[in-house]
VEXRO-20362 format. One record per atom (N, C-alpha, C): residue in one letter; x, y, z negated. Coordinates in steps of 0.02 Angstrom, whole numbers, plus 50000, padded with zeros to 5 digits. Layout:
residues N
AXYZ;...
END
This chain:
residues 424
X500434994050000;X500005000050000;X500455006250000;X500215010050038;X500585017050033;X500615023049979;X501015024349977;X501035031449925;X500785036349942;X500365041249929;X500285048349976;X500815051449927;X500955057549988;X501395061949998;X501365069349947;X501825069649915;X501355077149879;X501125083749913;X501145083649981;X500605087950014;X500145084650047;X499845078550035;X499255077450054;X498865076349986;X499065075049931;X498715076649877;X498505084749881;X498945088649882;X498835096149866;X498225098249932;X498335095549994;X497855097450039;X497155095450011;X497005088849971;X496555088149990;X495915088349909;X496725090849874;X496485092549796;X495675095149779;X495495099649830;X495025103649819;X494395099549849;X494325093049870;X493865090649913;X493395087149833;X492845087549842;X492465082849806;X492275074849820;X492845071049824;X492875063549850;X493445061149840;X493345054549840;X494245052149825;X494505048849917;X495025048549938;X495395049049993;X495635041149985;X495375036950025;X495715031750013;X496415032250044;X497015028950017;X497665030950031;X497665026850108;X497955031350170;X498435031150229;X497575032150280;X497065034750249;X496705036950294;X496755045450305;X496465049150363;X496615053350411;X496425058850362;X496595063750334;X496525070150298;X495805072350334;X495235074550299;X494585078250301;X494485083050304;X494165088250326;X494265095950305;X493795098550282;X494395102250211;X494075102850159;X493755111650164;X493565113150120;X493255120550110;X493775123550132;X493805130750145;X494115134850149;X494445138050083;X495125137650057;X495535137650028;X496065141550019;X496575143049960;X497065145549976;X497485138149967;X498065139950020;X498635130249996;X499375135550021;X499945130050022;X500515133650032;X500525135450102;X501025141350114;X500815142950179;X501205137650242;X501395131850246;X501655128050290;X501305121250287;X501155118750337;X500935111050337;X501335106850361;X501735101850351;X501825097150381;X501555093850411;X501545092250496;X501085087250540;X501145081650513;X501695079150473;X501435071250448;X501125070250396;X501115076450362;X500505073750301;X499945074950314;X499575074750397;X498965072350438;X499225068050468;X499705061950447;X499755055050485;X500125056250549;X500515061350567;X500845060750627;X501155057450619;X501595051950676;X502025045850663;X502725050850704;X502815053050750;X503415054350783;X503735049150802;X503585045750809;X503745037150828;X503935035650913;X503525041650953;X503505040451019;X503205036951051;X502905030851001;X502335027551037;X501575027151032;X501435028050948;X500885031450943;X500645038350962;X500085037850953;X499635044851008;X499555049950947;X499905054450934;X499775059150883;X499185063650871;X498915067150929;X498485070950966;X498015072650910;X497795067650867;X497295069450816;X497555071850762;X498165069150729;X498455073850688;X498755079150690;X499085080850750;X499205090550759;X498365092550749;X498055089850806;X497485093650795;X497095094950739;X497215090550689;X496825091550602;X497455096850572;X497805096950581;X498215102750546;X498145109250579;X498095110450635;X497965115750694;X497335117950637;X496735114950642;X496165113450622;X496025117350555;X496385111650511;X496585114850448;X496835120950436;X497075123450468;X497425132250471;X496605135150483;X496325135950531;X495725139450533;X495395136950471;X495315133750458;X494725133650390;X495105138250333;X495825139550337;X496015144450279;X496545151650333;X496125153650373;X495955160650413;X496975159250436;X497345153050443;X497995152950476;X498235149650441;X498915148250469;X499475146550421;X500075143750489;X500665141750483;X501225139150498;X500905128950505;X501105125550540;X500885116850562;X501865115950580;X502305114550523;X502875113750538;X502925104750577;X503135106050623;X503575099050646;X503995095450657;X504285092250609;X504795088850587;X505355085250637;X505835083150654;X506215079550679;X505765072150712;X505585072550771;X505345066250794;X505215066250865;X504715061950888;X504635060150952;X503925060350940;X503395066050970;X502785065650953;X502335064951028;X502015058051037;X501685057651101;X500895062051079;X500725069051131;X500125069851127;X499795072651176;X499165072151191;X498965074551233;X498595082251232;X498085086151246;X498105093651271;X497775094051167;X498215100051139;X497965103051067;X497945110151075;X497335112251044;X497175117851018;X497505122950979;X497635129650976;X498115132050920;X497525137850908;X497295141250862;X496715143250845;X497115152650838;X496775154550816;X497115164050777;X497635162050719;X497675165850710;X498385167650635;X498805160850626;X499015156450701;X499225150650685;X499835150250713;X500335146550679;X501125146550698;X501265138250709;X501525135350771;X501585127950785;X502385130350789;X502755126050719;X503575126850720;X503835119350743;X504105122250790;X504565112150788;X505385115050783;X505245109950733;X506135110950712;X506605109650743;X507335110250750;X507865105750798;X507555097850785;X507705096850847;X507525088050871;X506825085550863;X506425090250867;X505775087850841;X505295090650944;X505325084250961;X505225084551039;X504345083351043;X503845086151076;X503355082551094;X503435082751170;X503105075751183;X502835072851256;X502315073451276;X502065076251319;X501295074351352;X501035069251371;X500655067251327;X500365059651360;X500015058951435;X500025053151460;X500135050651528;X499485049351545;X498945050351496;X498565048251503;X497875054851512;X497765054351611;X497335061651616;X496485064951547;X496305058151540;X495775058251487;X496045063451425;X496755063551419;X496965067451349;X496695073151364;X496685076951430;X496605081451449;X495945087451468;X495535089551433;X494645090051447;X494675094751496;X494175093751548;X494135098351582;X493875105851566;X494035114351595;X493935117951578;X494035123551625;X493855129351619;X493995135451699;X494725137151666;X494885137351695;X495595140951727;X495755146151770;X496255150251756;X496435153051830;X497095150951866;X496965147951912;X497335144851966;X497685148252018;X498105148052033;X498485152452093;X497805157652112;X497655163052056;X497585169052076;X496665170252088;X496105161452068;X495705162352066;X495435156451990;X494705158751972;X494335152851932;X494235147551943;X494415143551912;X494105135251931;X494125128351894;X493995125751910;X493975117151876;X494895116851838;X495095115551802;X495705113951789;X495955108251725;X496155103351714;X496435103151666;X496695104651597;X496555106751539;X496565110251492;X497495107751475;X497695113951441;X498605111651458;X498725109151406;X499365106451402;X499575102451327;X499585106251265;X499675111951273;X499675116951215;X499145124151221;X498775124651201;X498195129351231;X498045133651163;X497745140051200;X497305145551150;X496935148551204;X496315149951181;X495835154651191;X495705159551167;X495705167251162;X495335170451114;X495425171251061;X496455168151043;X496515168750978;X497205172650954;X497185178950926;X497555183850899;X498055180250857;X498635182850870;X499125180950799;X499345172150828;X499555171050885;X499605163650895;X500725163450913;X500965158550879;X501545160550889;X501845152150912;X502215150150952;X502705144750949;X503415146250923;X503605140350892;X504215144150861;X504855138150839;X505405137250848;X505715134550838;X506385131850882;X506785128650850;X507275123250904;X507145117750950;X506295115950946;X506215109750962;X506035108851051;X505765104651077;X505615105051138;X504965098651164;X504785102851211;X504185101251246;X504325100651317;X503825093751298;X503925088251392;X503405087351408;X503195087951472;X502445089251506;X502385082651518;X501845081851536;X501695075251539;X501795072351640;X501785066351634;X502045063451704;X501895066851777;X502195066451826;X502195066951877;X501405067651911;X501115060451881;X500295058851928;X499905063251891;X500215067751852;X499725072651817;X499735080251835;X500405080751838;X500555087751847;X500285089851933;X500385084751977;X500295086352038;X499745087152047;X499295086752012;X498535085952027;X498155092352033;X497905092452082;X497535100052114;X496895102552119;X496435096252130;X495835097252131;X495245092652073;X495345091252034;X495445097451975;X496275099351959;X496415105651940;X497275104451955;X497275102251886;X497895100551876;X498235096451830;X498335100551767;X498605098051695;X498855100851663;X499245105451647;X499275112051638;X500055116951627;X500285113351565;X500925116651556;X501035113351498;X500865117951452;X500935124951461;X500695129551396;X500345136451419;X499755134651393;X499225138951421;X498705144251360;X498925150451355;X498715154351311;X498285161251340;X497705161351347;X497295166851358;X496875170051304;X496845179151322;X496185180651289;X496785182451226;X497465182151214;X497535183651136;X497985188751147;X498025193251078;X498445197951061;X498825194551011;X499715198351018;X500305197350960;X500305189950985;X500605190251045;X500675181551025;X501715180351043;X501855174851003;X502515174751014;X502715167351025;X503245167751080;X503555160951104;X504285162751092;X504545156651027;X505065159351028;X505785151951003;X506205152851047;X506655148451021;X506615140951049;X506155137251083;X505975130651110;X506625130351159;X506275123951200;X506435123251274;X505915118951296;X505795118251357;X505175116351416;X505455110851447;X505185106951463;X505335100351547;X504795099851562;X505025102151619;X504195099051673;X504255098351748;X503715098751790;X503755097951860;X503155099851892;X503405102651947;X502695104552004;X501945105451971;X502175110851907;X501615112051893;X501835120651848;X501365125351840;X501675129451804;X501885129151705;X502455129951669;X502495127451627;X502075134051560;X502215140251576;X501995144851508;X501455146651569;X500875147551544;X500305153751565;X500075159151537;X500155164351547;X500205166551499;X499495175251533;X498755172451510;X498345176151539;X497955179351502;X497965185851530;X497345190351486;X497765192051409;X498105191651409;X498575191451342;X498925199851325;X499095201751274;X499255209051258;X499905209951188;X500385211751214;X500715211751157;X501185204351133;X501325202851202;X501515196151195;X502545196051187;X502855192251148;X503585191351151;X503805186051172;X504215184451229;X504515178351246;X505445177651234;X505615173651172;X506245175951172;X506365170551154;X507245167751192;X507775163751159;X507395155751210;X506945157851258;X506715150151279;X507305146451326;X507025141051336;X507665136951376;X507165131951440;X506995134151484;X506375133551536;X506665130451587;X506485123151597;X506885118251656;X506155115851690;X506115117051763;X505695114751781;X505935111451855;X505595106751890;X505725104351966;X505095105752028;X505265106752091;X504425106452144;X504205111752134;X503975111852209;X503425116052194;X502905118952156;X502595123352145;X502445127052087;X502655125552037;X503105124152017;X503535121751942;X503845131251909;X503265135651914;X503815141451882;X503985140151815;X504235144351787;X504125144951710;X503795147451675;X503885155351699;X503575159451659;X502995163051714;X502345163651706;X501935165751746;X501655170751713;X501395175951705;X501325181751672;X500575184951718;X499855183751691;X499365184151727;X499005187851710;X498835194551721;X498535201551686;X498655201051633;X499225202851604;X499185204951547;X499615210351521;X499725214051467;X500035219751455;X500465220251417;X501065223951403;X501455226051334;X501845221151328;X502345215751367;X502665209251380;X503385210051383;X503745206151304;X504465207251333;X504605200251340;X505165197951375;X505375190651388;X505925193451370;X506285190251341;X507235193351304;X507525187551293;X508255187351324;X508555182351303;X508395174651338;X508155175251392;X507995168051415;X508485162651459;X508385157251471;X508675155351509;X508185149751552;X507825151751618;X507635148351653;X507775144951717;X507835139551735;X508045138651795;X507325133751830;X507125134151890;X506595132451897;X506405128051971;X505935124251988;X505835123452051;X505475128452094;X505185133852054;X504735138452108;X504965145552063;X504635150152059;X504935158252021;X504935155651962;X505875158551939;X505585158651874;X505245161151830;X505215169351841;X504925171251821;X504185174851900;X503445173351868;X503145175151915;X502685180651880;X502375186751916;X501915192651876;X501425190151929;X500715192151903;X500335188151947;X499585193451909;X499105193751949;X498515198851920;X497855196451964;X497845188151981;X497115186752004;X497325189452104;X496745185752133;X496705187452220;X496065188652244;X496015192452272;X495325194652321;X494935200952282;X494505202852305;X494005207852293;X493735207152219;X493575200052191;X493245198052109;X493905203552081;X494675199552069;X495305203652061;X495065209452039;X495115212852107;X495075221252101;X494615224152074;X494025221052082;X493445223352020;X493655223051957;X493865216151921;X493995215451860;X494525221451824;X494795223651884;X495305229151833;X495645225351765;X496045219251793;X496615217151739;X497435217951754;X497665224251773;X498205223251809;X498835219751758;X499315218151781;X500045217651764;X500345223051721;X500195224451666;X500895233051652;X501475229951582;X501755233151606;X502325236451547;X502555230151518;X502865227451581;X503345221751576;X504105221151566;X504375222051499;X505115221251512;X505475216251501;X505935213351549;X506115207451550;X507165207951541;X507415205751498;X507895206951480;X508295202551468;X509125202351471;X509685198951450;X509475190251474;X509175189751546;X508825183651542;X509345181851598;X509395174651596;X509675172651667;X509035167951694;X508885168051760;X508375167851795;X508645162951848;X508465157651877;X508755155751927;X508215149351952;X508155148852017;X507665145752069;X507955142552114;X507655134352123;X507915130752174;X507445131252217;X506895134952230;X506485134452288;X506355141152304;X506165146652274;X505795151652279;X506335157652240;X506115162952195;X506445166952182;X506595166352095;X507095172752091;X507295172252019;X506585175751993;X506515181352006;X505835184551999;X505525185652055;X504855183552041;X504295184252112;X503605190652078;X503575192952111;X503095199252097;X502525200152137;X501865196552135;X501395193052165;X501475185152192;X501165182652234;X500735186752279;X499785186252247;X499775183552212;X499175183752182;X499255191752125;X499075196752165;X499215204652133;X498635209652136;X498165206652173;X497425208452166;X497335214752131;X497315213552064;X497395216451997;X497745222951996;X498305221751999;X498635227152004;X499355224151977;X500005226351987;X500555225351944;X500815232951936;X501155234651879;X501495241751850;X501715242351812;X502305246351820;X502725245551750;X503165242451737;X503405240151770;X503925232751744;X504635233151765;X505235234851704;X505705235251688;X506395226051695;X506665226151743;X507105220951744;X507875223151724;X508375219851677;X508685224251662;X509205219051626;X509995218351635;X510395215151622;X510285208551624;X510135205951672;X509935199251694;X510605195651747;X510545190651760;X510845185651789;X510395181051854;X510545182251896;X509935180751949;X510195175651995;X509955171752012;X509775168352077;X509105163952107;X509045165252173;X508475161352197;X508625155452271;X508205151552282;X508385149552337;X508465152452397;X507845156752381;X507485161052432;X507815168552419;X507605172352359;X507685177852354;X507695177152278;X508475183252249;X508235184252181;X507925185352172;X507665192952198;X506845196552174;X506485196852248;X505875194552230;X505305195952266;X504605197852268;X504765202552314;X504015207252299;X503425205952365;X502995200652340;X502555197552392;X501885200552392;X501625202052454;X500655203352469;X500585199852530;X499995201552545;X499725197952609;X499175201852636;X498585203052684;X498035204652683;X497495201752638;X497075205252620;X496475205852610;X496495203352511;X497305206952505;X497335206852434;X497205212152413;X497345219452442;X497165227252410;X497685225352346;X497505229952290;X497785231752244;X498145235352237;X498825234352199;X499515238752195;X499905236652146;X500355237652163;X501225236352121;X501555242452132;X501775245052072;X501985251152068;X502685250252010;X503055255252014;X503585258351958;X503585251651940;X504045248251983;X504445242751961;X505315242151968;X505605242651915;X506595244351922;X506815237951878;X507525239151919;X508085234051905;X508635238251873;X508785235651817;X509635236951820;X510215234051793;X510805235951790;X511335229751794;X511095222951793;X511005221151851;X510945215151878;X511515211851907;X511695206551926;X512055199751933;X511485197251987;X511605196652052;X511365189652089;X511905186952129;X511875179052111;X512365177152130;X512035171052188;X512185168952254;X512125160852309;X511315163252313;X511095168352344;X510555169052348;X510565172052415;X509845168752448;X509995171552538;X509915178652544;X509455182652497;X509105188352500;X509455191952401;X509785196052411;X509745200152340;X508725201452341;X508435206452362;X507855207852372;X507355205952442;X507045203452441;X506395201952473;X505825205752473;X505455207752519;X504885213352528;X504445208152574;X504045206852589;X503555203352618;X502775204452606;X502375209652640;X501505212852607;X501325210252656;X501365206352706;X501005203652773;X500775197652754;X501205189652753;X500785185852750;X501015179952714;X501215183052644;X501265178252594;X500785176952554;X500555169252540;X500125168452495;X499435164952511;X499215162352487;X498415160052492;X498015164752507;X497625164552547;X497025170052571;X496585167152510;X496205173852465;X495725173852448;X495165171752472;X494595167152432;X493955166352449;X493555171852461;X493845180152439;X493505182852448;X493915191152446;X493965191652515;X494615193752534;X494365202952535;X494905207052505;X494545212452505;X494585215652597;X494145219852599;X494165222952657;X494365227152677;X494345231852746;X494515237152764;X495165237552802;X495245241752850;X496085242752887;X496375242252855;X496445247352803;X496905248552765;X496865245552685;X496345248052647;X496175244452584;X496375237252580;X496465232652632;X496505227352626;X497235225052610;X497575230552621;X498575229252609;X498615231552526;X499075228552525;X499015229252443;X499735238852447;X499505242252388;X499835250552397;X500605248852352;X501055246752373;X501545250052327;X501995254252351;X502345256352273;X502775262152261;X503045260752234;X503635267252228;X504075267152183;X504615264052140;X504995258052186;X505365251452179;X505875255252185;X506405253152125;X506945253452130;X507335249352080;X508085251352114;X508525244552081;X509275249452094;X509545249552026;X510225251452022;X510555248751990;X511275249152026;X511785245651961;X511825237651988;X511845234952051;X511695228452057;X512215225252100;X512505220252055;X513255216352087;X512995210952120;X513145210252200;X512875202052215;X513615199252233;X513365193352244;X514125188852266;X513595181352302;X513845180952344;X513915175052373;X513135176452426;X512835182552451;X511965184852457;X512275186652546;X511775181452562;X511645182652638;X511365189952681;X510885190052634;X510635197952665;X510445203352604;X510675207152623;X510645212952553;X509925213952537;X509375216152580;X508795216752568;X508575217152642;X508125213352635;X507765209752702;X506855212552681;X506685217752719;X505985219252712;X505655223752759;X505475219252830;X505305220352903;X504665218452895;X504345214052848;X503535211852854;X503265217052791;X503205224152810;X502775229552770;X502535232652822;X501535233152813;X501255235852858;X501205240852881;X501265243752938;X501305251452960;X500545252252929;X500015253152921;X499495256752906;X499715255052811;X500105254152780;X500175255552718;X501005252652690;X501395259252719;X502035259552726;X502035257252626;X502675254552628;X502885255052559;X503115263052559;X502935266252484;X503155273852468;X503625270852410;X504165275352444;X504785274652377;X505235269752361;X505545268152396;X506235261752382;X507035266852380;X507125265652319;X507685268352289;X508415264052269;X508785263152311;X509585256952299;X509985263952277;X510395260352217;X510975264852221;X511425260652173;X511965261152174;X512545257552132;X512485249952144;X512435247952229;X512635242152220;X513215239652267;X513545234452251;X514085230852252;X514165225052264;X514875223552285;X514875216852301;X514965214252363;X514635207952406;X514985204552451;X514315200852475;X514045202152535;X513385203152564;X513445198252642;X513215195452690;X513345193852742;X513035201152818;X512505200852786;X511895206352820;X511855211952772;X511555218152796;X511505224452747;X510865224852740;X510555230452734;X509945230952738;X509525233252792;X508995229352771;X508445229252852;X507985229252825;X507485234952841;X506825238452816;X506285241152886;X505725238552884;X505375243052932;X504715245152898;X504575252052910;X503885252752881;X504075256052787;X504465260552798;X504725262252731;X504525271452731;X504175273952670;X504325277652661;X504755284752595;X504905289352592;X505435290252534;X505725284852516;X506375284452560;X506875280352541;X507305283552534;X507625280852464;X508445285852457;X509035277952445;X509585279152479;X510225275252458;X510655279052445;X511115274852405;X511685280352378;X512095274552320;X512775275252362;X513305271652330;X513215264852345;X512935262752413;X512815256752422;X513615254452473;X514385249352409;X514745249652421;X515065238952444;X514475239852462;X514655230852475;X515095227852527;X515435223552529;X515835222752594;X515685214452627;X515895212952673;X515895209652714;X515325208052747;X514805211352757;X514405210452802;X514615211652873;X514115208952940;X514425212052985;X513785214253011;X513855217853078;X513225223553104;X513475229653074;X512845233453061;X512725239853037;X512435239152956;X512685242752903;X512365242252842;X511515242752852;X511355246952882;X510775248352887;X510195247352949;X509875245052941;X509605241753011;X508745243852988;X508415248753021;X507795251452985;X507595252953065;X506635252953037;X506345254353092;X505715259953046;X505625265953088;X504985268153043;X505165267752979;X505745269252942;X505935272652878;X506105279052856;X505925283252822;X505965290752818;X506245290052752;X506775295152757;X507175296352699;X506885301252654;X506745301652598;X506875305052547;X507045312152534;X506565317752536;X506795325052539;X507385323452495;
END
């Protein structure tokens, strides 16, 4: 017979019943208890082969019945499938304390989502919040998405691995991620959010890391992602619903991060931008992409805008493109595509990037697909450096200023522009 633990006595002190020993903790009244729980004194095994899923979730659980608390997780191997994290709640996994996503799609309930940029059927993710303020991850430990035949799954799409909407103050801090062809943080409708110290490995298509989906007031600091699709992606919803909702992208600063992409870019900036993107500060970073470090994507019949978006001291290093510009025809067409000649191109401004060393970058900035009926206003280079193949090639630009752009070995002409107007 088993012993209980002296925090499952203390949890369950206040219950009017006796607990037969090594059955599943009850929930009791709402209480004051110490402010940390251990997941195993709700029977978590960490074993790796048992299904934990019900005991995070009774401690998750247990925090709301006493308005929060800290669900610490110990050193183990915890198989589970999709859990809840409620308001005023902190999920700590300590060094070596790993969870897995179970393999099994049933773990997973179905629920709406937003999906590359619209609503729909989705998978509920391994780690989820709704609607709930004060939600934090925290620790040394790390999180593994669950298999391949899961993640790929589209219609209903598959599991993310960490999916948080609807909350304010929320913090991700200290983990690391594995996953694949699926996106790993979601991070939507959210305000006041901190991403720091993560360690983000992903493979495939749509495998980003960090996806950042209307939401506001966002620092990422200190990261290290390397990814199969962007690592880092800003994203604000697609089509006409989008632009109604008025949820744009703002006041994003992303810092001291190294960023790097085997398919797509270090940072991608749309193309699901509907919404709006603004504001967003990139700044002592470490970059590479397959495609492009940074990329700034639209398409038709997205409208919106991306605005006052800067770089500085940057690093891109084996990347074909330092910068990418593309508003023509990247991206999924909306179900419901906004209209008009012009309204239908998405408006930006005001891009700039100084201070930026590349090495080993095929083309300095490559951005010939921007529409003449909605020129980009405002692309600003200055202080960059380094060792380039191609210079820059722009058509459809307007207020453009360069200055101190001192790179060498390209060949052609530094500048190769069509329909670009300089800068009173």
């Amino acid at each position: 017979m088993k012993t209980l633990r002296l925090p499952q006595i203390l949890f369950c002190a206040t219950l009017v019943l006796t607990i037969a020993v090594g059955c599943r903790s009850t929930q009791p009244a709402k209480v004051t208890h110490p402010a940390s729980l251990d997941v195993r004194s709700f029977l978590a095994k960490g074993d790796g082969v048992t299904k934990d899923t019900a005991a995070f979730q009774s401690a998750l659980d247990y925090c709301e019945t006493r308005g929060g608390g800290t669900v610490d997780v110990p050193p183990g191997v915890y198989l589970i499938g999709s859990i809840v994290i409620h308001p005023n709640t902190t999920l700590r996994l300590e060094g070596r304390a790993n969870l897995i996503g179970s393999p099994n799609i049933a773990d997973y309930p179905l629920e709406q989502v937003r999906w590359e940029g619209e609503f729909r059927q989705g998978h509920r993710a391994l780690i989820s919040s709704d609607k709930a303020d004060n939600v934090s991850i925290t620790g040394g430990g790390s999180i593994f998405g669950p298999s391949l035949n899961l993640s790929r799954l589209r219609n209903p799409r598959g599991p993310a691995l960490i999916e948080l909407a609807n909350g304010t103050n929320v913090t991700l801090n200290g983990f690391s991620t594995l996953y694949q062809q699926l996106w790993s943080i979601h991070l939507l409708f959210c305000k006041n959010v901190t991403a720091r110290n993560l360690t983000i490995r992903t493979i495939n298509t749509n495998g980003d890391g960090i996806d950042v989906d209307s939401c506001s007031d966002l620092t990422i600091e200190g990261c290290d992602i390397n990814t199969g699709d962007d690592a880092i992606s800003l994203k604000s919803g697609r089509g006409l619903s989008a632009v109604r909702l008025e949820r744009p992208t703002q006041n994003v600063l992303i810092t001291n991060c190294i960023l790097a992409s085997t398919l797509d870019a270090g940072l991608g900036v749309g193309t699901e931008m509907s919404g709006g993107i603004r504001n967003v500060r990139l700044e002592n970073c470490t970059m590479s992409g397959h495609q492009n470090g940074i990329f700034i994507k639209s398409r038709d019949g997205r409208g919106g805008f991306m605005e006052n978006i800067t770089g500085e001291n940057l690093i891109v290093n084996n990347s074909p493109v330092f910068l990418g510009i593309d508003l023509v025809k990247k991206g999924i067409q909306a179900t419901d595509p906004v209209p008009g000649d012009i309204e239908k191109w998405a408006l930006v401004k005001n891009i700039s990037f100084n201070h930026v060393t590349v090495n080993n970058v095929q083309t300095l900035v490559l951005g010939t697909n921007i529409p003449p009926a909605r020129p980009l206003d405002g692309l600003t280079l200055t202080d960059i450096t380094g060792k380039c193949g191609r210079g820059i090639i722009l058509t459809n630009v307007l207020n453009a200023k360069f200055d101190g752009i001192k790179v060498t070995g390209f060949r052609g002409a530094l500048f190769v522009t069509n329909n670009v107007q300089m800068a009173p």
